[in-house]
C-alpha positions as CSV (number, residue, x, y, z in Angstrom):
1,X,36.9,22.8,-62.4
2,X,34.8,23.5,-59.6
3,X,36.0,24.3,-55.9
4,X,33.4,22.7,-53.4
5,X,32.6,23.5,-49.7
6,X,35.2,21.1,-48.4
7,X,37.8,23.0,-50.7
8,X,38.0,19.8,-52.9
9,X,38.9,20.8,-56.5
10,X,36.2,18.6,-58.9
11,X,36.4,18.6,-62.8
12,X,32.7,18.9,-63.6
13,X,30.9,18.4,-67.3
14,X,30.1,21.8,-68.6
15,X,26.5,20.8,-69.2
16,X,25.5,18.2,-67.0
17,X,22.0,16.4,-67.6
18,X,22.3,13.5,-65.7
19,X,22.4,14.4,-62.0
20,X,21.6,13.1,-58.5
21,X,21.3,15.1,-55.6
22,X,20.3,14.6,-51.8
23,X,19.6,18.3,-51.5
24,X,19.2,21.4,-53.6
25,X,16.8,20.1,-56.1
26,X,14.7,23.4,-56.0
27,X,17.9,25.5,-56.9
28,X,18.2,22.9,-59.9
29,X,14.9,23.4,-61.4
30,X,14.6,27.3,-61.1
31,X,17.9,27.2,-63.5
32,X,15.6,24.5,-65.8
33,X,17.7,21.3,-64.7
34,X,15.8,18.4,-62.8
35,X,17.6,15.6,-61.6
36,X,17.0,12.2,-62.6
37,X,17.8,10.8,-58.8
38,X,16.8,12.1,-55.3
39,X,16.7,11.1,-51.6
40,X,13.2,10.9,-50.6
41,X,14.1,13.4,-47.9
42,X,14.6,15.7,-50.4
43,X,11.5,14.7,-52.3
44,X,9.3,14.9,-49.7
45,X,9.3,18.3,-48.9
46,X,8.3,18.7,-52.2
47,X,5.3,16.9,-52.1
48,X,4.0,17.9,-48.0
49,X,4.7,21.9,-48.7
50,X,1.1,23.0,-49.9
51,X,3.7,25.7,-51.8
52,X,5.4,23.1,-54.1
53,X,3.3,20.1,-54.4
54,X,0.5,21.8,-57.0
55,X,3.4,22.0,-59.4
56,X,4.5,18.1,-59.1
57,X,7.8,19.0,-59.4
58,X,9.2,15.3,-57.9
59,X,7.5,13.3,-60.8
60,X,10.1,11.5,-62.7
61,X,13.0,11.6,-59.7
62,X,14.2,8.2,-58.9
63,X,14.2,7.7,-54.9
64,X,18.4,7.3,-54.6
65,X,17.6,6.5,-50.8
66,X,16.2,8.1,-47.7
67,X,18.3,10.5,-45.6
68,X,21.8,9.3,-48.0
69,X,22.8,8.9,-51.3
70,X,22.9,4.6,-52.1
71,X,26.4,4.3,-53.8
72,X,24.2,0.9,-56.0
73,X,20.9,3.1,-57.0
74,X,23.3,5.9,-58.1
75,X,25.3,3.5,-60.2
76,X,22.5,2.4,-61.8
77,X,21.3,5.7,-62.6
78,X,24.2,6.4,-64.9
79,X,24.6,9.8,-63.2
80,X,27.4,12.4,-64.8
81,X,26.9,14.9,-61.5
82,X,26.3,14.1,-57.9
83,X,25.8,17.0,-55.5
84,X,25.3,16.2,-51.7
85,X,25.5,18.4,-48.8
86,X,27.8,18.3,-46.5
87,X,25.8,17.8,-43.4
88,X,25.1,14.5,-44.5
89,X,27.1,12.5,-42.7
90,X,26.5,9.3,-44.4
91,X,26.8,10.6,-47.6
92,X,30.3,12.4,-47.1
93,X,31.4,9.4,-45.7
94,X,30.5,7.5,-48.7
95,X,32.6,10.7,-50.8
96,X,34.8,8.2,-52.4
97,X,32.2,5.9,-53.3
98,X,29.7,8.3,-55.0
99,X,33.2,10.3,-56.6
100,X,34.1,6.9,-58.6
101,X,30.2,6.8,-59.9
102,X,30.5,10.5,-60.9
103,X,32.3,13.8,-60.1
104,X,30.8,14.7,-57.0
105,X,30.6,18.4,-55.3
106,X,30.0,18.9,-52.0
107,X,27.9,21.9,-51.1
108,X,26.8,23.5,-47.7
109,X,23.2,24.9,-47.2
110,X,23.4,27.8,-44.1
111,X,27.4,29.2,-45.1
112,X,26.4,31.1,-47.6
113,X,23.8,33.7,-48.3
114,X,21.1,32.4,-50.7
115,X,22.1,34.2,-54.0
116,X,25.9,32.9,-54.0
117,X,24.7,29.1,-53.4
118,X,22.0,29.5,-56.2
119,X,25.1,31.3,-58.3
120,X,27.6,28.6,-57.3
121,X,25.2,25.7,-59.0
122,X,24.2,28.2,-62.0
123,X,27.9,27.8,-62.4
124,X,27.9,23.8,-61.4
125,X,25.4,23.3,-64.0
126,X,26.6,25.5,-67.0
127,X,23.1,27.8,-66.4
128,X,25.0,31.1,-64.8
129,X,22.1,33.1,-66.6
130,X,19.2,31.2,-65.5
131,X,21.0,32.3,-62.1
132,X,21.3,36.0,-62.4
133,X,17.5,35.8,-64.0
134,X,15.7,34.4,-60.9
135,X,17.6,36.7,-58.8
136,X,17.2,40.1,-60.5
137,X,13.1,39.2,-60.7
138,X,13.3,37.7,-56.8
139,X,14.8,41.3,-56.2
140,X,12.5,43.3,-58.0
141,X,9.2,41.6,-56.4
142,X,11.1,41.9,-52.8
143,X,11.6,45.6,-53.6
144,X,8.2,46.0,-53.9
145,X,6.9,44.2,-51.4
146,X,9.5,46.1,-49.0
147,X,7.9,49.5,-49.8
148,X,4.5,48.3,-49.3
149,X,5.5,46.8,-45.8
150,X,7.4,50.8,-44.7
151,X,4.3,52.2,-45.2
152,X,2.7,50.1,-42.4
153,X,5.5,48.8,-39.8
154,X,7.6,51.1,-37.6
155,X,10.9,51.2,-38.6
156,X,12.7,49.8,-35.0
157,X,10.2,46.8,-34.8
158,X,11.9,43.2,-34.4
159,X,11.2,39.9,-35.6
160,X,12.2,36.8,-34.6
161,X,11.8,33.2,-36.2
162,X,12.1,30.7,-34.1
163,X,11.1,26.9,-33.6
164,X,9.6,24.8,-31.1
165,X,11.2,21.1,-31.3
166,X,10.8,18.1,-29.0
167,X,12.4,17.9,-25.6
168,X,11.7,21.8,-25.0
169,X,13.9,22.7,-27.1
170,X,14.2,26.2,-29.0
171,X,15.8,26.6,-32.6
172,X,16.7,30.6,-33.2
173,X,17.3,30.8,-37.2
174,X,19.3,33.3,-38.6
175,X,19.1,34.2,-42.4
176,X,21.5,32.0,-44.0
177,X,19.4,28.7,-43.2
178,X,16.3,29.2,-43.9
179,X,12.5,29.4,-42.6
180,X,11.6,32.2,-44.6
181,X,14.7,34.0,-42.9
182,X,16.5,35.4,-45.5
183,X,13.1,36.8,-46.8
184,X,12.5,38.7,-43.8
185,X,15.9,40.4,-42.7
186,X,17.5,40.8,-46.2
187,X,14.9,41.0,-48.8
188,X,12.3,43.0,-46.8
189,X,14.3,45.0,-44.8
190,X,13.6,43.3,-41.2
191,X,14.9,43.6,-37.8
192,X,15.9,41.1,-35.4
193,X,16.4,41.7,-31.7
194,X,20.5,42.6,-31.2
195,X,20.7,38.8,-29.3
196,X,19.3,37.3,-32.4
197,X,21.5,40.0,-34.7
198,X,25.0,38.7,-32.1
199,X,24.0,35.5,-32.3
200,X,22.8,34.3,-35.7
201,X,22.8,36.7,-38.7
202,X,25.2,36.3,-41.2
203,X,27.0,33.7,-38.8
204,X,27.8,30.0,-39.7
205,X,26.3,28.6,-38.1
206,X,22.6,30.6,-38.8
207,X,20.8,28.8,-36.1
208,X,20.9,28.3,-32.4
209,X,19.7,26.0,-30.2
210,X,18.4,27.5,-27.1
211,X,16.5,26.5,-23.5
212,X,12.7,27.7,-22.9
213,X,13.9,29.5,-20.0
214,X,16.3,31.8,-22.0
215,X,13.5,32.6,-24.6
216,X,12.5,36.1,-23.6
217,X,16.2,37.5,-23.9
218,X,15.8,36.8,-28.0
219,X,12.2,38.1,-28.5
220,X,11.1,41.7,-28.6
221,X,8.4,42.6,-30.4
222,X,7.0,40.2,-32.9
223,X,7.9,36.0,-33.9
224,X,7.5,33.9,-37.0
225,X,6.6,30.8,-35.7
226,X,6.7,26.8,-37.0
227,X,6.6,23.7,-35.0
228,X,8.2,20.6,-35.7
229,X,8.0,17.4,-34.3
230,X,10.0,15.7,-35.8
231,X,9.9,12.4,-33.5
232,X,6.3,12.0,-33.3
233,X,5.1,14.2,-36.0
234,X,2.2,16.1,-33.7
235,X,2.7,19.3,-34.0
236,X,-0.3,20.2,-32.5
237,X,0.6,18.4,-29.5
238,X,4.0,19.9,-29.4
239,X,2.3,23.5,-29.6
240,X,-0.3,22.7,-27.2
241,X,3.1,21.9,-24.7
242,X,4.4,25.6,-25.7
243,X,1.0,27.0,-24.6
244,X,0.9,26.1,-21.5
245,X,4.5,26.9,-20.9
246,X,4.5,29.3,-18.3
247,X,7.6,31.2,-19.9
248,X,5.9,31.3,-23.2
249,X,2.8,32.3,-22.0
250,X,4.0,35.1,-20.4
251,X,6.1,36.8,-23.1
252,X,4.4,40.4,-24.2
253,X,4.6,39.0,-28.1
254,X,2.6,36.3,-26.6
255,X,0.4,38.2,-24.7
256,X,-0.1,41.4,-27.4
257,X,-1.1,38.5,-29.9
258,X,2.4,39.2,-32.1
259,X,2.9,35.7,-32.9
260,X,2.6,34.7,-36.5
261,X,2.7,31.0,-36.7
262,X,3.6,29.3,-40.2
263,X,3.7,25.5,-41.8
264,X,7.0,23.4,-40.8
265,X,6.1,21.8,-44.1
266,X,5.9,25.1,-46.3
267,X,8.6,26.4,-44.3
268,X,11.0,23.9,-44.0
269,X,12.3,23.7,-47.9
270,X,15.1,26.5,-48.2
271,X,14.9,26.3,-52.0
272,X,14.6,29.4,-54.5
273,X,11.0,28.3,-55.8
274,X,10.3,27.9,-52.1
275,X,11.8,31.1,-51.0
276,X,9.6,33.4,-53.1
277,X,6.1,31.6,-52.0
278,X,7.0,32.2,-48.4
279,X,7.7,35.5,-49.6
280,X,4.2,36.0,-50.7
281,X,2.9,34.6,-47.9
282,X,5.1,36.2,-45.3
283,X,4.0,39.8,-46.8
284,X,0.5,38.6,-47.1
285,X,0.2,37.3,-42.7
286,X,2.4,40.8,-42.4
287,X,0.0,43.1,-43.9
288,X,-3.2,41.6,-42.0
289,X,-1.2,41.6,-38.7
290,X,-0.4,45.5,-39.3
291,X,-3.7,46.4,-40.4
292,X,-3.7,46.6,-44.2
């Protein structure tokens, strides 16, 4: 018996091997379980992060649908488990549906911290081991990656990730929903500026959706930066816009060159395999920025 986000009590198979997901695929196959069915949203950030698509890790997951679950594909997938998050809005709608196909949990990506989501499916999937595993070696290279970066960044210097979408708009993340967040303020030790700290750590929501013009009362010192343009895919157009923002331009971080600006693809999976590779890479743009 497993109690889901949405406080639903579902009897689960202690060892299920037959599951379909439209998120949290990457917390499946760090505890050794891939799912036999997938939305393509969910596959495709496999195959565009240059992190995750070296290790093929989609081959052999049936599409189950783009953005939502299909109730038919499911079916014919003989599943035993379906997991869906719950900002899906199609998909919980379709809860009943997909529950008379197979027990169905509903989980939340962003309202909890990253350990106790990847412990709550080690438990879904009868893999609590696997769990505990990944974390204890996550820790240990994020211990040592945090001494490394003390020896080189003073102690009261802030960071904050944000992201330029279409519209002017401004996404703040906070370090329960991802972009490398949870890397950078709990693993390694980070600071945000006390705005970002009010408004989005440790907060569900861990985002926040901000005007330009109010930008320079959430940055400080230093910003991890990704683009997404998500309506026309250009990116580079999108950044070009920030650029030549007047507010943007004439931020210090801007203007000191403190901007460190990453991959929406390799930045936008929030999954454990994910997690560590930003990691590595967050430590590696860190250390050249700082000088060593």
């Amino acid at each position: 018996m497993f109690k889901d986000y949405m406080g639903r009590e579902v009897t689960i198979p202690t060892h299920p091997k037959r599951i379909v997901v439209n998120q949290f695929m990457g917390h499946l196959l760090v505890l050794g379980v891939k799912p036999i069915g997938a939305t393509t949203s969910q596959t495709s950030q496999f195959e565009k992060s240059s992190f995750l698509k070296p290790l093929g890790l989609s081959e052999g997951v049936e599409p189950v649908g783009e953005n939502a679950i299909s109730p038919e594909k499911a079916l014919s997938l003989s599943p035993d488990l379906i997991i869906i998050q719950d900002n899906s809005a199609a998909d919980v709608e379709n809860l009943d549906k997909l529950s008379s196909i197979a027990p169905t949990v509903v989980l939340s990506f962003g309202s909890k911290p990253v350990f106790e989501l990847l412990r709550d499916i080690g438990d879904i999937v009868g893999e609590a081991e696997k769990a505990e595993a990944w974390i204890a070696g996550y820790e240990k290279k994020g211990e040592q990656y945090r001494e490394q970066l003390a020896e080189v960044i003073p102690p009261d210097t802030t960071f904050t990730v944000m992201e330029v979408w279409p519209k002017s708009t401004i996404m703040l993340f906070g370090n329960l929903w991802g972009r490398g967040t949870f890397n950078l303020y709990n693993t390694l030790g980070l600071k945000a500026p006390p705005k970002v700290q009010d408004a989005v750590i440790d907060k569900e929501p861990s985002n926040l959706n901000i005007s330009l013009e109010v930008l320079p009362d959430y940055i400080e010192d230093y910003v991890f930066l990704t683009v997404y343009d998500y309506e026309n895919g250009d990116n580079d157009k999108l950044k070009k816009e920030l650029d030549e923002t007047p507010v943007w331009r004439n931020l210090p971080a801007v203007k000191e060159d403190h901007v460190i600006q990453v991959s929406i693809n390799d930045y936008l999976p929030g999954d454990p395999i994910s997690l560590e590779k930003q990691m590595d890479e967050q430590v590696r743009l860190l250390l050249e920025k700082f000088g060593k």
